[in-house]
N, C-alpha and C positions, 0 to 999 in steps of 0.2 A: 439489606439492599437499599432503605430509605437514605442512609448517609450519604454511599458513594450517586443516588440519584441524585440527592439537593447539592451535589460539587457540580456534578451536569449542567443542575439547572442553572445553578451562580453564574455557571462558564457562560452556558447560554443566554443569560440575560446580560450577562456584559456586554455581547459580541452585537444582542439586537438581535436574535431568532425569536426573543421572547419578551413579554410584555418587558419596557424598562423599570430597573429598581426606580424607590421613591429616595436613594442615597447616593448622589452623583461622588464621584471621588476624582481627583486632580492628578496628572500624571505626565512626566516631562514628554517632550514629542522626538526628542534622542538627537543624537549629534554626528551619526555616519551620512546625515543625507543632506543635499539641498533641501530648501524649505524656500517656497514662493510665497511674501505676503501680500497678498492680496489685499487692498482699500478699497472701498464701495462708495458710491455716491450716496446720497440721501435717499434714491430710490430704490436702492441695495444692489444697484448693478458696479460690475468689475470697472474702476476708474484707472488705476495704476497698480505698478507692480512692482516686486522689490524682492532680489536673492537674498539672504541667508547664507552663511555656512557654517558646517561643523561647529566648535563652538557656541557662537553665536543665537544657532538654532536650538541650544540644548538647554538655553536658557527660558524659553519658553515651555509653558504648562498649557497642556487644553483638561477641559472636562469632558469626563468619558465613563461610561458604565463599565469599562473595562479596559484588558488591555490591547482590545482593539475593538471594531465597531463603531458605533454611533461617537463622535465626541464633536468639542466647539470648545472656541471659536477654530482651534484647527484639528483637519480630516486628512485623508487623503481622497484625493478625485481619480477616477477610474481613467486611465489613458490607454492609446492613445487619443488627443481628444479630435481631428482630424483620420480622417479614412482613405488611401489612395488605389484600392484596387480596384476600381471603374475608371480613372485615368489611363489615358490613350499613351500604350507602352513606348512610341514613338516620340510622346511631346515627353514622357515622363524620363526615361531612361537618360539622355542628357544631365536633366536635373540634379538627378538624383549622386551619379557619377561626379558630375563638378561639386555638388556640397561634401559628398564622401572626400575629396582630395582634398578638398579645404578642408576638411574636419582633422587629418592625418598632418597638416601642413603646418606646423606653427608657427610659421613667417606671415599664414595669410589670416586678414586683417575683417575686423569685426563686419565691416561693412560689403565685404564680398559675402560672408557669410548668409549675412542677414535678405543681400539679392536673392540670394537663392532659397532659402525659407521662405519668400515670398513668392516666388514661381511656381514653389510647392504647393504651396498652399491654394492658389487660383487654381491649380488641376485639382485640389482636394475636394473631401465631402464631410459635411459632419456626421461624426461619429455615431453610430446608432446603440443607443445605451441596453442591456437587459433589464429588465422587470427588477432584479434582486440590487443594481446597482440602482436605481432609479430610489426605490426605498428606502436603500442605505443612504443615500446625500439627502434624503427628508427626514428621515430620523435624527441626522445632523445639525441640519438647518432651519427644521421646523418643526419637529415634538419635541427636543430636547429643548430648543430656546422657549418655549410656550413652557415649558416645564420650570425653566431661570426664571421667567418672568414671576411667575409664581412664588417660588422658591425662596428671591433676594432682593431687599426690598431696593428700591428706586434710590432711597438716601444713602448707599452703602458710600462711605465716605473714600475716597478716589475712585472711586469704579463709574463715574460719570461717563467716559467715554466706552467702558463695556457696557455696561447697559444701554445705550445710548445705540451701541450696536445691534443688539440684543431686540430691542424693538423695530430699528428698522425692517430686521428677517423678518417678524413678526408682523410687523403690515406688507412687506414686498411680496411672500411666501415664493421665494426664489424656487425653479426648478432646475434639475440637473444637465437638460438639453438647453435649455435656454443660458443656463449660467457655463457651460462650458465652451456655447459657441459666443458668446461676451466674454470670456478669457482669450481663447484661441486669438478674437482679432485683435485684440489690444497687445499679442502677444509679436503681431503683425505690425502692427498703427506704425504709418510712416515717423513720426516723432518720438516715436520710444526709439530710447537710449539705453544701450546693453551693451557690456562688453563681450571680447568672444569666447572666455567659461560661459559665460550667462545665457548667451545664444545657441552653443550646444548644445543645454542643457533643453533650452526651450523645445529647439528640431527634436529631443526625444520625447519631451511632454506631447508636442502637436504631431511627430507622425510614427512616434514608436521608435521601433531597432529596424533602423536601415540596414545596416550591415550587422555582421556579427563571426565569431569564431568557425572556422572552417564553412564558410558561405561557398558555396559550388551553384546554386541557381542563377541562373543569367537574372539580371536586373527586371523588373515588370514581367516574367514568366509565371505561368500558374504553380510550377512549385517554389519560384520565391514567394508567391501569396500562402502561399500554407507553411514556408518553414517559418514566413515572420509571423503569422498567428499564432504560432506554437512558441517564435518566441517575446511576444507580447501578452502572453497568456497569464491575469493576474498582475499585470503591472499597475503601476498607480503612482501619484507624487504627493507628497505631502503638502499642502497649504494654509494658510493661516491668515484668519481673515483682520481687516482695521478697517479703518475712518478714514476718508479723503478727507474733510475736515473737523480736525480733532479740536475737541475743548481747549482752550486756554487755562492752564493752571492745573492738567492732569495729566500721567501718565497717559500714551496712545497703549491703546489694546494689545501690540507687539512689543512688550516692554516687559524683562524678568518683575520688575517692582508688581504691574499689573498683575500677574500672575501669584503672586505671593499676594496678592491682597485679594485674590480668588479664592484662593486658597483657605485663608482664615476667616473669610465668609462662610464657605460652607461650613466650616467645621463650627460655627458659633451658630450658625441655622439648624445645621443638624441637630447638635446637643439640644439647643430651646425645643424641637420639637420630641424628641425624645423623653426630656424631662415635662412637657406638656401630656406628653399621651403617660407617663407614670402617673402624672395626677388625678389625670380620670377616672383612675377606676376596671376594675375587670380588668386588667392587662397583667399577665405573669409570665415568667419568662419560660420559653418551651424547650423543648430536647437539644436547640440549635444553642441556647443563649441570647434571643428575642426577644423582645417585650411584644406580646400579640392576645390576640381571644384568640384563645384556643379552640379547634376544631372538636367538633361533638362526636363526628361519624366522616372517615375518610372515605368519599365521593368514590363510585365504581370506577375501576382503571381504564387503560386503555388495553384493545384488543390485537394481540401479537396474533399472524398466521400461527408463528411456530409453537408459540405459548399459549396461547387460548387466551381469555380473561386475566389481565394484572390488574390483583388488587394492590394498591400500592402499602398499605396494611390490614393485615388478618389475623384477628386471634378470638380463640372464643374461650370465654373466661371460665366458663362450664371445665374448661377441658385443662385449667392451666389455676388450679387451685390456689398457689402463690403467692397470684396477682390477685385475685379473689379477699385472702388473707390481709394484705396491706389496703385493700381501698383501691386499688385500681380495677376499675371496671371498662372494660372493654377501648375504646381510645385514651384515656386516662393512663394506661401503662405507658404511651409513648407519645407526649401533649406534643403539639407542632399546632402552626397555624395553618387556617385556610387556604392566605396565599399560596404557603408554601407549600403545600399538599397541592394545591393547582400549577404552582411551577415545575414540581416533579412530575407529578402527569403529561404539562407539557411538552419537559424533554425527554422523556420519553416516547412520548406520540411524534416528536419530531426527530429522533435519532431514529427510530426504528419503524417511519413510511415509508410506503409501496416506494415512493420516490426515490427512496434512497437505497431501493435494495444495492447490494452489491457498493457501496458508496461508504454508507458509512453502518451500514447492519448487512446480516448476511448467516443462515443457518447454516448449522456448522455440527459433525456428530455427535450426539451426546454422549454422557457417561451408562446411559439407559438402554439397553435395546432397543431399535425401530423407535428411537426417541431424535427430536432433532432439540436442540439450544437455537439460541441464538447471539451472534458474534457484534457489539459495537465497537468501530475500528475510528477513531478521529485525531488530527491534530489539536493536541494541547493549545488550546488559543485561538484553533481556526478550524474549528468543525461544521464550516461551511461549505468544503472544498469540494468538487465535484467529481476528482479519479477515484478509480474503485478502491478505493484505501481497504475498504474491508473483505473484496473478494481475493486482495494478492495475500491478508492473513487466513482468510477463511474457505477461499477456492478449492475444489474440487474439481478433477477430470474425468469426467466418466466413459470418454470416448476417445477413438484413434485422432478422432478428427476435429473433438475439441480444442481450444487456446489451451497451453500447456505455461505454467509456470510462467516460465519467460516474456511469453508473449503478454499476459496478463499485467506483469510488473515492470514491463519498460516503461510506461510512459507514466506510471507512479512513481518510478523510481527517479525520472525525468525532473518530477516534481519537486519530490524530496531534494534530489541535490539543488534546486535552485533556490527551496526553500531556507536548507541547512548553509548556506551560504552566506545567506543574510543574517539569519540567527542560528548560531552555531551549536546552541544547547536547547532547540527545539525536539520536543518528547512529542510521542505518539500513544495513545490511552487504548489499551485494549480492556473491555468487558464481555464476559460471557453470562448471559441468564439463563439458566437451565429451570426445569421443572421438579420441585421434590413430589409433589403429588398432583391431584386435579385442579387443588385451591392454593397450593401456595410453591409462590417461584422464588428463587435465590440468585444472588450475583456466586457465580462459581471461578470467578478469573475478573481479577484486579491488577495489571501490570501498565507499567508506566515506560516507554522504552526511548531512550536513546537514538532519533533518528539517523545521524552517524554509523549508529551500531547496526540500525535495523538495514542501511543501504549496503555496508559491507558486510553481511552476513546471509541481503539477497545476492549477493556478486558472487561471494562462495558459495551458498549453496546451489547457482547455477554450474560451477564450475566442476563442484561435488558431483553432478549427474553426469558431467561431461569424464569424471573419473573412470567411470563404467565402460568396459571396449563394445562395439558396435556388433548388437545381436539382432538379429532383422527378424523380424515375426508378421505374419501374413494376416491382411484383415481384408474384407469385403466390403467395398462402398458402395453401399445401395443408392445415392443420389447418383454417383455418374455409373456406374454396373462394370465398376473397375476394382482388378487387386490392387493391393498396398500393402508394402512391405513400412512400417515403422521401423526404428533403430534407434530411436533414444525419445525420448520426454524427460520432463522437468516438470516433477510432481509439486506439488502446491504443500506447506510445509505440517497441513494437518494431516493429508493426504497417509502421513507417516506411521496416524493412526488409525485410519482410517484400514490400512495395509495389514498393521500387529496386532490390532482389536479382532482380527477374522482369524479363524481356525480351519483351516482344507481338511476336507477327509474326503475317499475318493470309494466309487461302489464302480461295479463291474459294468451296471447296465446304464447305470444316469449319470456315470462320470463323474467329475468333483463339485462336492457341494459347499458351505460354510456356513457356521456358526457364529455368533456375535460374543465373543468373553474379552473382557474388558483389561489390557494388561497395562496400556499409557493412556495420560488423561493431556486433556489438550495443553496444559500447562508445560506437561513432559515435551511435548512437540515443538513447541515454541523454545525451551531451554534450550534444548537439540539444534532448532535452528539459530539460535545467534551464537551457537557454540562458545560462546566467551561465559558464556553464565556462570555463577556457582553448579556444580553437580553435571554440569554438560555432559563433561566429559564419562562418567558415572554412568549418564543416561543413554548418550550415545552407544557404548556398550551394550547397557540392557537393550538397547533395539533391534541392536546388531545380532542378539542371541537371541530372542525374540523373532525376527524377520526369516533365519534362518532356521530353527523349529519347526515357523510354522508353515513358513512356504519353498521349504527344502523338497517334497513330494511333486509338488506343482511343479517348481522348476525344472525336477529330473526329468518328470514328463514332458516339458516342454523340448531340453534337449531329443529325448527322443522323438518327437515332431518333428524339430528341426531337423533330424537326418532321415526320417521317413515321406516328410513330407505331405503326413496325412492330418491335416490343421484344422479340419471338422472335428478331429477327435475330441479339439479343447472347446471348449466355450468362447466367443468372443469376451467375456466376461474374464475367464481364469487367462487367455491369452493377454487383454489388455493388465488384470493385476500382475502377472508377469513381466510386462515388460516397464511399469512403474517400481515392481522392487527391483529391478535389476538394478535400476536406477538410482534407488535408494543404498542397495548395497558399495554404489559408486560412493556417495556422499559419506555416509558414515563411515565407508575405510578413509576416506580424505580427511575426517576429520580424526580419524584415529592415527593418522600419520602417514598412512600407505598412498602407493599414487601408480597410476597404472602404468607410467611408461618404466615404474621396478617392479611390480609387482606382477604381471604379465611376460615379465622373463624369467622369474623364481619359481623354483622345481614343483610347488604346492599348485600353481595354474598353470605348469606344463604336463603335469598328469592329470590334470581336468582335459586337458588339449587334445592328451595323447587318449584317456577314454573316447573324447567324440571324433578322434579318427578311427580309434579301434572302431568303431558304430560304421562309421560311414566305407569301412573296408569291408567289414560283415557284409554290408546291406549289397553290397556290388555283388559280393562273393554270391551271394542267397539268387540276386536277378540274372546271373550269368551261367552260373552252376545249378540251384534248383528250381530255375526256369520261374523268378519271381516270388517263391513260397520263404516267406520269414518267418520269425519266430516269433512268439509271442515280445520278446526282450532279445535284444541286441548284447552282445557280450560287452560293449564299454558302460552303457547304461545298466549290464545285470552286476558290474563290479560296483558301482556308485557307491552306494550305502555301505560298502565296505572300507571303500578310499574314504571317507569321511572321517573313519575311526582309528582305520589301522592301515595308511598309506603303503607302508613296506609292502603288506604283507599281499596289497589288492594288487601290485605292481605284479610281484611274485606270479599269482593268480592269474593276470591277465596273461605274465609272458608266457604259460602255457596254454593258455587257450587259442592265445594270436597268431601261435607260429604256424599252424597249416593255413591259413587264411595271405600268410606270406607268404609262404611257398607257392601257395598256387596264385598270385599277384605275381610273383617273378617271372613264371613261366606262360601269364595270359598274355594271347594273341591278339590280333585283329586288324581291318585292312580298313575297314571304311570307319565312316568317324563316329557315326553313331554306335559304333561298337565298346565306348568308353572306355580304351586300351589309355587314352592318355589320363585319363579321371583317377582310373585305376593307379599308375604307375606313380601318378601325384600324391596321393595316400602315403602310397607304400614309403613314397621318400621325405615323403611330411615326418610319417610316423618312426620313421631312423632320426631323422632331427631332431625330433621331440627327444627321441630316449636319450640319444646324446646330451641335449638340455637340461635332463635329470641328475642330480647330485645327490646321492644316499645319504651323505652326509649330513645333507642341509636340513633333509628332514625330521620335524619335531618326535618327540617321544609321544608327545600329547599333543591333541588337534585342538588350537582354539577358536576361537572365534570366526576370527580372520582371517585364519590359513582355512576353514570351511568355506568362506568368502571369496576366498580365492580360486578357490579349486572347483565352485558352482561358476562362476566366472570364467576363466580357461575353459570350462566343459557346452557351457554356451556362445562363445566369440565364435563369432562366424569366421567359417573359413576363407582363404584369399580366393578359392577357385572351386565350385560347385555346381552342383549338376540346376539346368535349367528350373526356376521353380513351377509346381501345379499349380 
């Protein structure tokens, strides 16, 4: 566990969640975006400005603890830096409308543009920043330069104008509101000069996305305020800060030379101190490859709800002779330093807060009985992000009336793709930490995924549930004291285990109960769902044989509900896991190649079909003829278990049982309408269609999987026309 922690913590103290490294590292600022540089006066405030592009920009380096986060001299600044939704829809809506046509018009000309950026802006307001972006542009601006200062000395030979910058932050101590409303107006200032790339570029720095792809909100309406927060959400621009007046006889601070003379600073700062701290003394290098003092006794962890106490190392030498044998005693088996033994604690204390439930942690079942894990879910690079990343892998539905799948992963998924857009080979880090005993936890789930993969594998698996035909199941809603019939959800994709881990057995007097026996592990769940995996398809299968096993009981019963109508029988419990495998068995035959609008014509779900009509002609036959008195079992539901094995032969079976139940459907009367003469007669001529449907031919020798999947499937689809429900 201690490895893939201190990758954690690396990540995180790049990004700035966590104290910063004392090893700043140099890193181009990339060439797909504009880049505004920025010049300061002597006072460190915004003097002029100057585009970049592509190219041009790719030649500059900032210093950064990572690959994003805190860096200098350039960052990005959180935009948009102007606010217009308290401007008066009346003065704004004009505006807004004439710079959109001019931004579309390529005849019209820099300086119309710019009138109207300035109209904007007098109805605007500045921008109200959060807490976490507020931090981020001082970690930029004024821990990390305080850290330069430190770090490189004042003679570094051409760095006269970086340093030079370097202190002015350093006595200015610029802030993010203050320094964004001294951009925005010089962005304004009647005297700047911009051409009109440079000035649409600006109107999206100062007021965000005006417009955007499939825009339906009227101009200044409260849902154009919500769809452009949604899509301004996470924007930002890159900038890069210089000198209004630079040294004579040095590169300026915006210059590839400066950058590469950055560059071989540190790397000769670093080495001296390096080879300084070997010389001292006590220093060996630890498990990592560090030169550090090594840690005596690793500090008590932090405390998980789901985990209890994490030690981040345990072992008791008593118990582990080996290490005994060689000389290592007790932290000696695994030297690491202090720090890092505090940065691992760290990131863990910060991936897995109250704060973040459901975000980027989130308990998930374990492999144990009445055990829970727990699930950390982040992007590679940016595990600061605020949608539930971890409850669309780690979600659970427990209720009719909870957020199901779908609903949970739209506006993650929203995410991803605006994410994967930008960077195309953006991963997604899942771990799980399970419990082996009281005292010691383990990472049980290391996978790295594919955000491409992971967005088209949530698309399918939404589509997989919608594979499933519409079985309506009756629930009770205690907040409004209404029935509710459900008809499909979208299980969450652990849910899968959550479903084949439980075993039904059913007693006469307390009805169906379950047991916990463990057959997929959540890795299996997760292969299943991006279906492209090694072994998917393998596993897909075993779930499929699995799901059918062990909730083939459940379902029969359930079909016989659905034609009796007596839904107290089932549990809300066995009623709700019902109608998530149903859903499941959508998915898994989709991904085993079957699709409902063929497979719901095929003779294997047309005698599921034709049993739950046999059921629902009995059931007439019983309330019309023995005055309401049924039987314990319905004759399509007492052949089930038989169609499962031996189709021929349950067909066989059923046609002598059904035929007086036809006969006397042909010959029933009635005048008024509650007499269910037309209910009846619809049966009767269902269940001639069906058989027609049927092809002896087609049917297997051998039942597998699937053709079982099918035939529970036809035996639950609701029918087109049915009696009132209770």
């Amino acid at each position: 566990m201690l490895n893939e922690l201190s990758q954690v913590a690396d990540l995180l103290e790049r990004l700035g969640t966590v104290a910063p490294s004392r090893h700043p590292r140099i890193n181009p600022m990339g060439k797909n975006r504009d880049l505004l540089v920025v010049s300061l006066d002597d006072a460190g405030s915004p003097f002029c400005i100057e585009v970049l592009h592509g190219e041009t920009a790719a030649k500059l380096f900032r210093i950064e603890h990572g690959s994003a986060g805190s860096s200098f001299p350039g960052f990005n600044i959180p935009t948009p830096l102007r606010r217009l939704d308290e401007a008066s829809a009346d003065e704004l809506k004009p505006a807004v409308v004439k710079l959109l046509a001019l931004g579309k018009n390529k005849n019209s000309s820099a300086a119309e543009i710019k009138e109207f950026i300035r109209k904007l802006f007098m109805l605007s307001k500045s921008h109200t920043f959060s807490p976490s972006q507020v931090k981020q542009f001082q970690r930029s601006c004024s821990e990390l330069v305080s850290e330069l200062v430190e770090l490189l000395s004042r003679e570094l030979a051409g760095l006269k104008n970086f340093m030079t910058l370097v202190e002015i932050l350093v006595e200015s101590k610029p802030t993010l509101p203050s320094f964004a409303e001294a951009l925005a107006s010089l962005m304004v200032d009647q005297n700047s000069e911009f051409d009109r790339r440079q000035l649409l570029l600006l109107q999206e720095v100062l007021f965000g996305t005006l417009d955007w792809k499939k825009r339906t909100p009227e101009i200044a309406s409260p849902e154009y305020w919500k769809e452009k927060l949604k899509q301004d959400r996470n924007s930002n621009q890159p900038i890069y800060l210089d000198l209004a007046s630079p040294g004579v006889g040095f590169y300026r601070v915006a210059h590839s030379e400066t950058s590469a003379l950055i560059n071989t600073a540190l790397i000769q700062t670093q080495s001296s101190v390096a080879a300084y701290d070997s010389e001292r003394g006590g220093l060996v290098e630890d498990a990592f490859g560090e030169l550090a003092e090594l840690q005596d006794k690793f500090p008590p962890g932090p405390k998980v709800a789901e985990l209890g106490n994490v030690k981040l190392f345990s072992v008791n030498t008593n118990e582990v002779q080996a290490l005994e044998r060689y000389g290592f005693k007790g932290s000696q088996s695994f030297p690491v330093s202090s720090a890092r033994v505090q940065k691992m604690s760290d990131a863990l204390l910060y991936l897995a807060s109250e704060d973040k439930r459901g975000v980027t942690c989130r308990a998930i079942p374990s492999a144990q009985p009445d055990k829970r894990d727990l699930l950390v879910a982040y992007l590679e690079g940016e595990p600061e992000g605020r949608v539930k990343l971890a409850e669309m892998f780690g979600g659970e539905v427990h209720s009719f009336s909870d957020a199901d799948f779908e609903a949970i992963a739209q506006p993650v998924l929203e995410m991803l793709e605006g994410k994967v857009a930008a960077n195309p080979n953006l991963n997604v880090r899942l771990l799980a930490f399970c419990p082996i005993d009281k005292a010691k936890k383990q990472i049980s789930l290391n996978r790295s995924l594919r955000v491409r993969d992971v967005i088209h594998a949530a698309r399918e698996w939404e589509a997989g549930a919608r594979n499933a035909p519409q079985v309506s199941v009756w629930f009770y809603d205690k907040n409004t004291k209404q029935s509710v019939f459900r008809s499909h959800t979208t299980p969450c994709p652990l849910e899968l285990t959550s479903v084949v881990n439980r075993v039904w057995s059913a007693d006469a007097k307390s009805g169906f109960s379950s047991t916990y026996q463990r057959a997929l592990s959540v890795g299996d769940a997760y292969d299943v769902f991006l279906a492209d995996a090694p072994l998917a398809r393998q596993k897909a299968q075993l779930a499929l044989e699995l799901l059918i096993t062990r909730m083939c009981s459940v379902l029969i019963a359930l079909g016989a509900t659905k034609t009796n109508r007596e839904w107290i029988c089932l549990s809300d419990t066995v009623r709700w896991q019902s109608v998530k495998s149903i859903a499941l068995l959508g998915i898994l035959l989709q991904q085993l190649g079957h699709h409902r609008n063929d497979f719901m014509q095929e003779s294997m779900a047309q005698i599921g079909r034709l049993l739950a009509l046999a059921d629902s002609l009995h059931l007439q036959y019983c309330k019309h003829v023995r005055k309401g008195d049924s039987p314990s079992q319905l004759i399509g539901n007492a052949m089930f278990n038989t169609a499962l094995e031996q189709p021929v032969f349950a067909l066989a079976r059923l046609a002598e049982r059904l035929t007086p139940y036809q006969a006397w459907a042909r010959t029933f009367q009635g005048n008024a309408p509650e007499a269910g003469v037309g209910l009846v007669k619809y049966f009767l001529g269902e269940i001639a269609a069906c058989t027609a449907a049927i092809r002896l031919d087609e049917l297997p020798q051998r039942m597998t999987d699937a053709d079982k999947a099918k035939l529970l499937l036809g035996y639950l689809a609701d029918h087109p026309k049915t009696e009132t429900p209770k």
